[in-house]
VEXDREN-2710 file (C-alpha; in Angstrom, 1 decimal):
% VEXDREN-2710
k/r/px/py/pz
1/UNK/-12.7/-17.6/-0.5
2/UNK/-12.0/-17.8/3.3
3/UNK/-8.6/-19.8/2.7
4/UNK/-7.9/-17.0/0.4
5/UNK/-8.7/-14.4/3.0
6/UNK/-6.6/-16.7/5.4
7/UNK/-3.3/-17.1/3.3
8/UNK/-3.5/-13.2/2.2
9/UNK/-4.4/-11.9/5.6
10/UNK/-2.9/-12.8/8.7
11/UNK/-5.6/-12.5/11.4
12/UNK/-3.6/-12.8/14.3
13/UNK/-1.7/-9.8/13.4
14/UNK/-4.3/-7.7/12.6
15/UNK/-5.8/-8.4/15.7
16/UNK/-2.8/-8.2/17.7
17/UNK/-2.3/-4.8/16.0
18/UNK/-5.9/-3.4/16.5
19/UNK/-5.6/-3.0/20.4
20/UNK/-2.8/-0.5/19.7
21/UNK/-4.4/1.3/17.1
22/UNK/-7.5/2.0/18.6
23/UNK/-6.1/3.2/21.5
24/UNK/-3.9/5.9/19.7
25/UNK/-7.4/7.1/18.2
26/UNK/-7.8/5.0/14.7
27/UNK/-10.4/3.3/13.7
28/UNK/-13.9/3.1/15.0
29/UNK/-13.3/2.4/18.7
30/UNK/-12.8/-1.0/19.9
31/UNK/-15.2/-2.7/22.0
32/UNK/-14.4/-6.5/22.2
33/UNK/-12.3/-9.3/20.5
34/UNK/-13.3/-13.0/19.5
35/UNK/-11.7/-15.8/17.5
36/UNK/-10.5/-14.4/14.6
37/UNK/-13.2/-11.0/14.9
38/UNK/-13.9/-8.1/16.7
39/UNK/-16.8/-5.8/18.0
40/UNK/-16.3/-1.8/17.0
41/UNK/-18.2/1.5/16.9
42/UNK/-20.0/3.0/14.7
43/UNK/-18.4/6.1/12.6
44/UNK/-21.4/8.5/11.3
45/UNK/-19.0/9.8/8.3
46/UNK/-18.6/9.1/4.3
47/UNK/-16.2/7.6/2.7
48/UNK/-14.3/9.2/0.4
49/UNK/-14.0/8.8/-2.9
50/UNK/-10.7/8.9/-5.1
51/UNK/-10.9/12.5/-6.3
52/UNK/-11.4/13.4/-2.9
53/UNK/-7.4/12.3/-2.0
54/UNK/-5.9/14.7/-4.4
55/UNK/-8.1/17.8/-2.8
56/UNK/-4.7/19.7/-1.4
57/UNK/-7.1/20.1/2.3
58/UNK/-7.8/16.5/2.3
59/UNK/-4.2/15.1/0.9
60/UNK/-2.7/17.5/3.7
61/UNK/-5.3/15.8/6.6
62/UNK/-4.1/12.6/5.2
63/UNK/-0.6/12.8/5.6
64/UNK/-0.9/14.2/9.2
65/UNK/-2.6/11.1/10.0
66/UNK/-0.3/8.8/8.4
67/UNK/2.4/10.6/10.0
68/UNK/0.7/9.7/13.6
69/UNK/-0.4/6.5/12.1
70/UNK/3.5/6.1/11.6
71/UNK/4.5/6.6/15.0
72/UNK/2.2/4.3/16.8
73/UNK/3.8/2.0/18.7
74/UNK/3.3/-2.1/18.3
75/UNK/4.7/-4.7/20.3
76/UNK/6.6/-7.5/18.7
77/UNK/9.0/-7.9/16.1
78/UNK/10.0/-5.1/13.5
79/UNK/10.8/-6.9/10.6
80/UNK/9.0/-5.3/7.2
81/UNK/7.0/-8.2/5.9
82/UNK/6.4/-6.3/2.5
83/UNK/9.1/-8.5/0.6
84/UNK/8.2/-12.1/2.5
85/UNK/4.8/-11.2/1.3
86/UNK/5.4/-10.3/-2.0
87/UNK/7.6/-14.0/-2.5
88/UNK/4.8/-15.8/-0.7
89/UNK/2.2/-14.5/-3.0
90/UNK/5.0/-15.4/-5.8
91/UNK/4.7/-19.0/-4.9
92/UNK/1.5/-19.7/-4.5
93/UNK/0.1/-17.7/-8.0
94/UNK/3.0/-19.2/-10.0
95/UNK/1.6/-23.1/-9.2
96/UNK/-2.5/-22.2/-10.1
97/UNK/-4.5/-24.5/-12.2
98/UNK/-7.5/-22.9/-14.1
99/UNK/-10.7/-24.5/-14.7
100/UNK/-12.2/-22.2/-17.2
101/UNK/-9.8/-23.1/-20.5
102/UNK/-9.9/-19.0/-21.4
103/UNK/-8.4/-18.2/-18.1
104/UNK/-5.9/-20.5/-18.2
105/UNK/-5.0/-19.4/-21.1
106/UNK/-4.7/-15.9/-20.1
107/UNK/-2.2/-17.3/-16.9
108/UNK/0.0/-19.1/-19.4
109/UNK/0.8/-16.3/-21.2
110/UNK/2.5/-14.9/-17.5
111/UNK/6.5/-15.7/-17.6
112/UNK/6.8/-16.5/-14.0
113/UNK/10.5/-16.6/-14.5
114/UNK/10.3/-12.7/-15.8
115/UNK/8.1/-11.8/-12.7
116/UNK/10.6/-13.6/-10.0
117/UNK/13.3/-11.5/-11.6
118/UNK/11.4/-8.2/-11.2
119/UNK/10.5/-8.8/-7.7
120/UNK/14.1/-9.8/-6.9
121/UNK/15.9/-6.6/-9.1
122/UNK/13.5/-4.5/-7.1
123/UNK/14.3/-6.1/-3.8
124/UNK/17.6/-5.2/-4.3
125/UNK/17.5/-2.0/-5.3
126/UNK/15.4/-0.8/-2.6
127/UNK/17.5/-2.3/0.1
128/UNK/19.7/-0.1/-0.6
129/UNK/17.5/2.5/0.0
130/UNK/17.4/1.8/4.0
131/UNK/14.0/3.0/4.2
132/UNK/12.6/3.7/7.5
133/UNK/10.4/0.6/8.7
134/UNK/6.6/1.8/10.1
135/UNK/3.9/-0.1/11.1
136/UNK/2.0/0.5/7.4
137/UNK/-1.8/0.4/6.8
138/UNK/-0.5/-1.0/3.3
139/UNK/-4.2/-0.3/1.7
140/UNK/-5.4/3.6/2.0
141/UNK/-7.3/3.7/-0.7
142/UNK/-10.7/6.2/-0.9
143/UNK/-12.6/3.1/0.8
144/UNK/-10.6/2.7/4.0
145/UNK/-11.0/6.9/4.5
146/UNK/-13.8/8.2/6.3
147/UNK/-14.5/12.1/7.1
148/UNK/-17.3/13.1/9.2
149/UNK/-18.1/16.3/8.5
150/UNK/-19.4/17.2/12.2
151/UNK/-16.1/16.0/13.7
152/UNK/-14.1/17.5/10.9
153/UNK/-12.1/14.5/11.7
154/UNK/-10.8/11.8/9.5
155/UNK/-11.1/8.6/9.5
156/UNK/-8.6/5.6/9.0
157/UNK/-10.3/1.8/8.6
158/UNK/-9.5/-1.4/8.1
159/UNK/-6.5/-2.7/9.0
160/UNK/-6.3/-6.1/7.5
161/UNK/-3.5/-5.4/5.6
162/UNK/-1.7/-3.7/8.3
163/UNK/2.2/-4.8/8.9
164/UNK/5.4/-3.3/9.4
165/UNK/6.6/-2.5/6.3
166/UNK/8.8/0.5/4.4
167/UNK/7.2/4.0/5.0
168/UNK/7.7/4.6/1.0
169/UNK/5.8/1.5/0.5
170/UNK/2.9/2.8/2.5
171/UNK/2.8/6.4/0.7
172/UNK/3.2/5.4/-2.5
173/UNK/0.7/2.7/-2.4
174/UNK/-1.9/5.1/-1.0
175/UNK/-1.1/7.6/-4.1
176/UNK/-1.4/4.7/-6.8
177/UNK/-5.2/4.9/-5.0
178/UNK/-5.4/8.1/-6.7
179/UNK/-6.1/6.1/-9.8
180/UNK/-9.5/4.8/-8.6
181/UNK/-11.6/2.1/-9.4
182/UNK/-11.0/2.7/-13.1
183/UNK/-7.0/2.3/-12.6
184/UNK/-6.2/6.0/-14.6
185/UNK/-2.6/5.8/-13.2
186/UNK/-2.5/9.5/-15.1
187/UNK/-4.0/10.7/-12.4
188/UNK/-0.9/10.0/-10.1
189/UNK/0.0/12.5/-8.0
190/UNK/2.9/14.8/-10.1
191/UNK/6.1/16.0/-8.1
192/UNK/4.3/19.2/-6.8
193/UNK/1.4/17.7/-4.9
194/UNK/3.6/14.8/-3.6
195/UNK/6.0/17.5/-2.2
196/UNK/2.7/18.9/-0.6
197/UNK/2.1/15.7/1.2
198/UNK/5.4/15.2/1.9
199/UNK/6.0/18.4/3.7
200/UNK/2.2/17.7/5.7
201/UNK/3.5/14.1/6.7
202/UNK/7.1/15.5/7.6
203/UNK/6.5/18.4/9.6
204/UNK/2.6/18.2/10.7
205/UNK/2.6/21.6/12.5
206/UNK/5.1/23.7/10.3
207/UNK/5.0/22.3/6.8
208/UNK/7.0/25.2/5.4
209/UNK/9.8/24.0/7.9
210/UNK/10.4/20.7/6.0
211/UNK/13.8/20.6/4.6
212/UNK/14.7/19.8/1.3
213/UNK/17.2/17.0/1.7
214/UNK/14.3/15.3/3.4
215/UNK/11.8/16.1/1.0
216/UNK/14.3/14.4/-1.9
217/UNK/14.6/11.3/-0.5
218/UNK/11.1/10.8/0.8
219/UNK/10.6/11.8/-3.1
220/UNK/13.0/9.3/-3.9
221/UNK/11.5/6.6/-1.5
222/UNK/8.2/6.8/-2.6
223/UNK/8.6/6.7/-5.9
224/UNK/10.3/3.4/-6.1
225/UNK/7.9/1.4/-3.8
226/UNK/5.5/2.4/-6.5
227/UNK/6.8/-0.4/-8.2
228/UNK/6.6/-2.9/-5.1
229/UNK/2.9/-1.6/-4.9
230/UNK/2.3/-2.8/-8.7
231/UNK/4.0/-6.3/-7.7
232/UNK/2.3/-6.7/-4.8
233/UNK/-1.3/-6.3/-6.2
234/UNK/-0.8/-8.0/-9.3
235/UNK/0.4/-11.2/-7.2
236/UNK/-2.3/-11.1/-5.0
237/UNK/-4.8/-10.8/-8.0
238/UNK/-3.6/-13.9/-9.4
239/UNK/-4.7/-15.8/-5.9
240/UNK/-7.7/-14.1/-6.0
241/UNK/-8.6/-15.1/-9.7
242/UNK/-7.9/-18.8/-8.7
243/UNK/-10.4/-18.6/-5.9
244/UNK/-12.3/-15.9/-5.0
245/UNK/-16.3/-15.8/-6.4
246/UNK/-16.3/-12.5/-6.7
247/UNK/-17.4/-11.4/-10.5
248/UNK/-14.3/-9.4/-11.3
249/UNK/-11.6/-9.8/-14.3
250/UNK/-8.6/-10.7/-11.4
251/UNK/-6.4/-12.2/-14.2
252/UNK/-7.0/-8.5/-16.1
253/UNK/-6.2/-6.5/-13.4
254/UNK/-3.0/-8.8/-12.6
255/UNK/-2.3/-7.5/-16.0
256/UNK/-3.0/-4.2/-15.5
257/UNK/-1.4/-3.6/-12.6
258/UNK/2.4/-5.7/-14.0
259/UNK/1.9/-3.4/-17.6
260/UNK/2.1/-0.6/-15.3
261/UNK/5.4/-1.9/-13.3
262/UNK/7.0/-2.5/-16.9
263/UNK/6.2/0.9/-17.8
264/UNK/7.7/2.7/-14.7
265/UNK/10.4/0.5/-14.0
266/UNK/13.2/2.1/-16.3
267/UNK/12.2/5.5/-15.0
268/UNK/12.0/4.5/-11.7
269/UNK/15.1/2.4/-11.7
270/UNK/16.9/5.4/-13.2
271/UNK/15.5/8.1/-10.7
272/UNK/16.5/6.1/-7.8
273/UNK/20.2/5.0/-9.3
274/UNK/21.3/8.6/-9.9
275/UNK/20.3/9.5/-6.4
276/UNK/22.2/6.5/-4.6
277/UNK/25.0/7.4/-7.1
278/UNK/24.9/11.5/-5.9
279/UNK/24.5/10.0/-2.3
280/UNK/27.4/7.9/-2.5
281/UNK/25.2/4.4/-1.6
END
């Protein structure tokens, strides 16, 4: 499990990157770094739980946060690691060996060939997109949000996952989180409450002032790095079904999460098309 951790999450980075963070008011507040650790706070607040990110209050809090999350500045180099992830993970889950017979079963059935295609069509098409590169969190679901209630503050944790990467990526990602534990992708935000978050992360103090060419393509954005958010997790649940001891069905939620890129991608593919076609891209 800890080479797992090790090849999925780069330490140095995150640890590099928590200095900044804290300072700029994330997290629990930093007290001390070690060898691959660190010493925080304590936050007296609860986490929140997946319904509680589609409350229009909360959603709005959120996006404020990201924006400023957005914005914070890290040293070093800019380039989005979302795509060199993505092939890395590509790599390693496409070479596993299964001791349990059933399970490797299962990972036959996977046409690696068919997955390096997706990845690479999707690659494409979002370059084109020229997507404005953040430092992400990459992993705001209900788990890494915290709201004390005597603060009235909110909470962002856990920064493991934390890279620059496509600002689309990082929204869209956080509102496949609206699913929940039990992965009801109906529960996806619809147009109207993304526009809601959209305006909050836009213009934090005058939401109403967000314009709607901005609003589009931030639509647009989002909607298409849904599918990178699929790929990405379904890859990294292959490693973790090779390796990890925790009792969960990785190898079904690889599944779950690739039957959910298939059954966006043509609408996705199409949404995003016709607006770099209106655009001129």
């Amino acid at each position: 499990m800890a080479q797992t951790l090790e090849y999925i999450i780069d330490r140095e980075r995150e640890l590099k990157a928590i200095k900044y963070l804290s300072a700029a008011g994330f997290g629990a507040k930093l007290l001390g770094l070690f060898e691959n650790g660190m010493t925080q706070s304590f936050i007296n607040a609860r986490t929140l739980t997946p319904s509680d990110m589609s409350n229009p209050k909360l959603a709005a809090q959120i996006a404020i946060q990201l924006c400023k999350f957005h914005q914070v500045e890290i040293p070093g180099s800019r380039e989005p690691q979302l795509w060199n992830d993505i092939f890395k993970f590509l790599a390693r889950a496409s070479v596993l060996q299964f001791d349990d017979s059933e399970k490797q079963g299962r990972y036959e059935m996977i046409s690696f060939e068919e997955v390096h295609d997706a990845v690479t069509h999707l690659k494409d098409l979002t370059d084109l997109l020229d997507a404005p590169v953040v430092f992400a969190h990459n992993d705001l679901l209900a788990g890494n949000l915290m709201l004390s209630e005597d603060e009235e503050k909110l909470y962002f944790i856990d920064f493991e996952y934390g890279s620059f990467s496509y600002r689309g990526y990082d929204i869209a990602n956080h509102f496949n989180e609206y699913a929940g534990f039990d992965c009801d992708y109906s529960l996806y935000p619809d147009k109207d409450a993304q526009c809601h978050f959209f305006r909050h992360y836009l213009q934090p103090d005058r939401p109403d002032k967000a314009q709607d060419e901005d609003l589009k393509a931030l639509y647009i954005e989002t909607n298409t790095y849904r599918l990178a958010s699929h790929l990405y997790w379904a890859l990294w649940a292959l490693i973790q079904a090779n390796t990890s001891s925790i009792d969960f069905d990785y190898l079904g939620y690889f599944f779950l999460r690739y039957d959910e890129y298939k059954k966006l991608k043509e609408e996705c593919f199409s949404l995003t098309q016709s607006f770099l076609s209106c655009s001129g891209t």
